[in-house]
N, C-alpha and C positions, 0 to 999 in steps of 0.2 A: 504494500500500500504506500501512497504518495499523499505526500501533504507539505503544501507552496504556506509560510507564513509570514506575511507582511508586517513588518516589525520586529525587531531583535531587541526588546526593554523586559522587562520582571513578565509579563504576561508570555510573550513571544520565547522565550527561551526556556522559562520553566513545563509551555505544551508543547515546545519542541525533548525536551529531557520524559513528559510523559507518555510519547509518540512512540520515538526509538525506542523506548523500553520495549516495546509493543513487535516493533523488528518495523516501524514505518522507517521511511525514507522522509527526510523532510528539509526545505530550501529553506530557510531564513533569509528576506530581503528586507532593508535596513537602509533607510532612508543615508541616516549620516555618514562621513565619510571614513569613520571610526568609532572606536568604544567610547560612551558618553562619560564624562567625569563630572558632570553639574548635576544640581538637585541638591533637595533637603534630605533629613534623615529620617528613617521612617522605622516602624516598631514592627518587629514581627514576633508573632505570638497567636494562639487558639487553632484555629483548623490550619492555618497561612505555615505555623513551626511544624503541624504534624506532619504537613503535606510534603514539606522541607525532607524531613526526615525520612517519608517513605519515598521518596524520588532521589533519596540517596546524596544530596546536596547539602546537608546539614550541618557536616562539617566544613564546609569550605565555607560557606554563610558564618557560622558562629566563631571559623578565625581572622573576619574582616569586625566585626561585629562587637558592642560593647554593651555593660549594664551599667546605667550611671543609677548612683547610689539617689541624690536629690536635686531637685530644682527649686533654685531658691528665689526669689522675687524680689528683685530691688528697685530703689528707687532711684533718678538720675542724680542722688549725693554718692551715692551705693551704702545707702543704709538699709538692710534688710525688712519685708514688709514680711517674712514668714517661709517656712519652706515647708514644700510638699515631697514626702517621703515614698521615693520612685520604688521602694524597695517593695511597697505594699501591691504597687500594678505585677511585680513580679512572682510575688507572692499568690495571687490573686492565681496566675497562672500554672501556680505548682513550681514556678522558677523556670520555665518553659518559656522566655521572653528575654531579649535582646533589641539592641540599635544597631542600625547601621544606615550608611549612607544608600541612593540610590543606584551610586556607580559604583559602589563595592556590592554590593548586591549582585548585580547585573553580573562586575567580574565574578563574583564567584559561581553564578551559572553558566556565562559563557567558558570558563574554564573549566569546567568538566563537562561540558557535552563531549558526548561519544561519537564516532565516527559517522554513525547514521546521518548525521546533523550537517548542516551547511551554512554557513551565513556569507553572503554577499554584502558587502558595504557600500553606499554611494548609489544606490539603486532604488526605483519604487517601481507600485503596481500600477502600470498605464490604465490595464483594463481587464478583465475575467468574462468570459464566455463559454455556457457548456456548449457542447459538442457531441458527436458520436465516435466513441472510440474503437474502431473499426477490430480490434485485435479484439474484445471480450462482447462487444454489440451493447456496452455500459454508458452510459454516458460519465464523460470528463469535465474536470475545469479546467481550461485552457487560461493561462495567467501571461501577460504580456507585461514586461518590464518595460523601462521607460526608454533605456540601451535597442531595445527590439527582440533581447530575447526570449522564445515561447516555452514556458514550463508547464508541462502538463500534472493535473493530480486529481487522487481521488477526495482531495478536501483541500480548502480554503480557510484559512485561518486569520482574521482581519485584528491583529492586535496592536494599532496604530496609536492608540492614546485615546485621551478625551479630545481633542480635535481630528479623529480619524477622517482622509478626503476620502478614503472609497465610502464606507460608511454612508456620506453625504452623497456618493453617488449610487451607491446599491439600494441605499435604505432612508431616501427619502423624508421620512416621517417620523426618524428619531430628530432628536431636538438637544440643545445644550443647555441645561436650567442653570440660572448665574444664581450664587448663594450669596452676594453683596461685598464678595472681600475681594482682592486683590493679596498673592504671596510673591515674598522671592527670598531667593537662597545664594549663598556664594564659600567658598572656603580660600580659606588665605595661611600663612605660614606668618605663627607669631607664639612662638617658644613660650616667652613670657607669660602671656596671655594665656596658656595650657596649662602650662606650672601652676597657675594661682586658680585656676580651675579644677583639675583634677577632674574626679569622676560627678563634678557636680556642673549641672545646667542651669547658669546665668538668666533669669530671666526678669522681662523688664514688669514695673510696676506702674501701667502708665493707664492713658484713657483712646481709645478710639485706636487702638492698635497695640499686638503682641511680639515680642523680639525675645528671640531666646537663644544663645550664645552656650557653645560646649566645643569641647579637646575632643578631637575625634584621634589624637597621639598626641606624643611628644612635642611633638613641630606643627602639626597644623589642628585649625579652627575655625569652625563653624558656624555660620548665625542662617537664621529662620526671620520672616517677619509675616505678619499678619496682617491686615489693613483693611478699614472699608473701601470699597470704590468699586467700579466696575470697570471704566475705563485702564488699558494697559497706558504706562506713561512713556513718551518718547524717549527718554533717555532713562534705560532703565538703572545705569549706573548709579547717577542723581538722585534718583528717588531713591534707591538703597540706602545710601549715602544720608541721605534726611531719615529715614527711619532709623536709622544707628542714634542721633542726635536725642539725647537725655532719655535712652535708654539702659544707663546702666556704664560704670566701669567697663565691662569686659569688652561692652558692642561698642561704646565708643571710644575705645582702643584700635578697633577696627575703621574707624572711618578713611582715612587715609589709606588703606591699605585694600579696601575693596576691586577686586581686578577688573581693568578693563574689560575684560572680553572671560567665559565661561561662566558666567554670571545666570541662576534662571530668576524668570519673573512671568508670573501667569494669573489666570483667573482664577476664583476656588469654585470649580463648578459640578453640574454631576451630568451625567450622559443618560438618558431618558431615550430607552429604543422601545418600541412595542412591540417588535419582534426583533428576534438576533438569528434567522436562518433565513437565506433567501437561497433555494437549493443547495448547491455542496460548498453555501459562503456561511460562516458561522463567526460572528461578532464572537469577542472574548475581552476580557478583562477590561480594562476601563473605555475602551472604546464600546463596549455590550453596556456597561454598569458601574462609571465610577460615581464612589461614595464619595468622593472631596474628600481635602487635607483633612477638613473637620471631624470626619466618621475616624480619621485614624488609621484604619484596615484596608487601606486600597494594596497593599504588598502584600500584605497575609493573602486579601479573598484572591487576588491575582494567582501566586501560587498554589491555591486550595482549589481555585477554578481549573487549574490548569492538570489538575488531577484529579480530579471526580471526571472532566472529561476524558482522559485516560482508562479509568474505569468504565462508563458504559461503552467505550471502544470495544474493550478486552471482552465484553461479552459477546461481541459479532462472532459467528462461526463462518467458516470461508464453505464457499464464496462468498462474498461479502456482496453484497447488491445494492444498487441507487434504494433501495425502499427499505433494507436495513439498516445501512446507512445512515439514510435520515431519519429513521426512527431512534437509532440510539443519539443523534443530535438533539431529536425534541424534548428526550427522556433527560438530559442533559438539559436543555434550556430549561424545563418545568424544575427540575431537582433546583437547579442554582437561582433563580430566581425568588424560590421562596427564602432562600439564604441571603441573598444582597436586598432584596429592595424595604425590608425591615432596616436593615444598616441606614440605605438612602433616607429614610423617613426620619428616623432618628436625629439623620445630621442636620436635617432640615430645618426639623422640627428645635435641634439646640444652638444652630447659626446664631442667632441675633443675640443670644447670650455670652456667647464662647468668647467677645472682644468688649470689655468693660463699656459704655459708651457713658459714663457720670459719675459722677464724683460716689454716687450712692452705692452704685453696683461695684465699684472699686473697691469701697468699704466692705461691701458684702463677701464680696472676694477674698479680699485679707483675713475676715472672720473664719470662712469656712478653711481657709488656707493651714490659719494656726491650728484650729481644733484639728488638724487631721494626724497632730501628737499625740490623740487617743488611738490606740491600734483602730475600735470599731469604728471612729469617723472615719480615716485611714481607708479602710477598709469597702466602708460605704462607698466615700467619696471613690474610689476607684471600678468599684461596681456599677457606680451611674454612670461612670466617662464613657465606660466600654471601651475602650481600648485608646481614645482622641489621644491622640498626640501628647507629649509632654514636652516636645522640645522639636 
């Protein structure tokens, strides 16, 4: 069996690792012209860690990968407004949770895929057209790269992001819902600035936006920001650059030092498909279904999607047919669907609160912050986030 997957990110590579298990063949096409190194840091834990681990990738994930002890919340004197004890989200998970970036991630799955696997760089999907494939009388997907050349497979795999363009060209009628924030991320090299961090995440104590600053090593360091708006800004350096300002010691340390260029800056949005299979084209990870920064879980459900589809693969008995086929796709869309779009609603549902917007809700903030020195607020408090983000 063949299978062309458009994208080589967390989605893209971990249903290429559930494929090959399988004995597929599979092309990975990837827009960029290399392995990405930008992105924030993202949590994985719950189905996202186990899925990890049965796809054998567990290890190499959990030696790019850290557990920061707390996130402490300061103010632009850096006097602390209280810290939130990361050890209890850990806990929470039986110790089964980890950080890591999104391009260590990514390396650690594109560096153990196995030989089945392919990935092309510097290329996309012009266009997808079934066909009749004359050797088994089955029909194919015929995949047209942008170069001109034609991959034939028995599946399509569109794992492009939350701005997927086939998606927009396959599928119409999904839509991009904006949750009102604007994020961006950058990492830079500032020794200092790690040393007086340690395994603890900087975070600011502000109003109308969240900046939250951690040592991802020795030498280098990270910052996350949060922000209303909707509009991306033209120069997305700039704006970095102002959300650093009376955020905190750590972040604005970093002002001066934010890089020209590998810099991300995007929308917090979620992807709304009402269907994710258009014959042997099947949406996955957050181009199908993302949850926004906010839900937390978009690299867990990404990997945990990408093996539950693995799973109803494995139950096709050969010959495998266009109408088994896509039976175990839909069996697959109805499974994962009940699993992500609770996540979506959630984040939705706790957007408008998740970024202080007044003096009151700050205060409110700080309060719940401290009590969470009781194990059981702790505790609480970590059960309500579900997994959001800490940093």
């Amino acid at each position: 069996m063949r299978a062309v997957v458009s994208g080589a990110g967390i989605s893209g590579l971990a249903v290429a690792h559930a494929l090959t298990s399988l004995g597929w063949q599979v092309d990975l096409v990837e827009v960029a012209p290399g392995p990405r190194t930008e992105g924030y840091t993202l949590d994985l834990f719950g189905p996202g860690y186990a899925a990890a681990e049965e796809l054998g990738v567990l290890d190499a994930i959990s030696a790019r990968g850290r557990v920061y002890r707390a996130a402490r919340f300061v103010q632009a004197t850096g006097r602390s407004s209280g810290e939130l004890p990361l050890a209890a989200f850990a806990e929470l998970q039986g110790g089964r949770f980890l950080s890591i970036t999104r391009g260590g991630l990514e390396e650690a799955l594109r560096s153990t895929l196995p030989e089945g696997a392919r990935v092309h760089f510097g290329r996309t999907v012009a266009d997808v057209a079934e066909m009749a494939d004359l050797r088994d009388q089955e029909d194919v997907a015929r995949v047209r790269l942008d170069d001109g050349t034609e991959l034939d497979a028995d599946l399509v795999l569109i794992c492009e992001g939350l701005h997927s363009p086939t998606r927009a060209q396959l599928f119409p009628d999904a839509a991009v819902r904006h949750l009102g924030f604007l994020t961006g991320a950058f990492s830079t090299e500032a020794p200092e600035v790690s040393e007086r961090l340690g395994l603890t995440v900087e975070m600011s104590d502000t109003i109308g936006r969240q900046v939250g600053t951690y040592a991802m090593d020795d030498e280098l360091v990270s910052t996350f920001t949060l922000a209303r708006g909707t509009e991306l800004p033209a120069d997305r350096v700039d704006w970095l650059r102002e959300q650093l300002v009376g955020a905190g010691p750590a972040a604005e340390a970093l002002i001066a030092r934010v890089p020209e260029d590998d810099v991300f800056v995007d929308v917090v949005a979620q992807a709304i498909a009402p269907r994710w299979r258009h014959g042997r084209v099947l949406l996955m990870g957050d181009a199908a279904h993302a949850v926004s920064l906010i839900a937390g879980q978009g690299a867990s459900l990404a990997i945990a999607g990408a093996h539950a589809l693995g799973q109803e693969l494995a139950t096709l008995t050969r010959p495998v047919t266009a109408v088994t086929l896509t039976q175990a796709l839909d069996r697959y869309e109805t499974r994962w669907r009940a699993q992500v779009e609770p996540v979506q609603d959630r984040a939705r549902q706790g957007a408008s609160s998740f970024v202080p917007t007044g003096r009151s809700a700050l205060v409110l903030r700080r309060l719940v912050v401290r009590a969470t020195r009781l194990p059981l607020v702790a505790r609480l408090v970590a059960r309500s986030i579900g997994g959001a983000p800490t940093h």
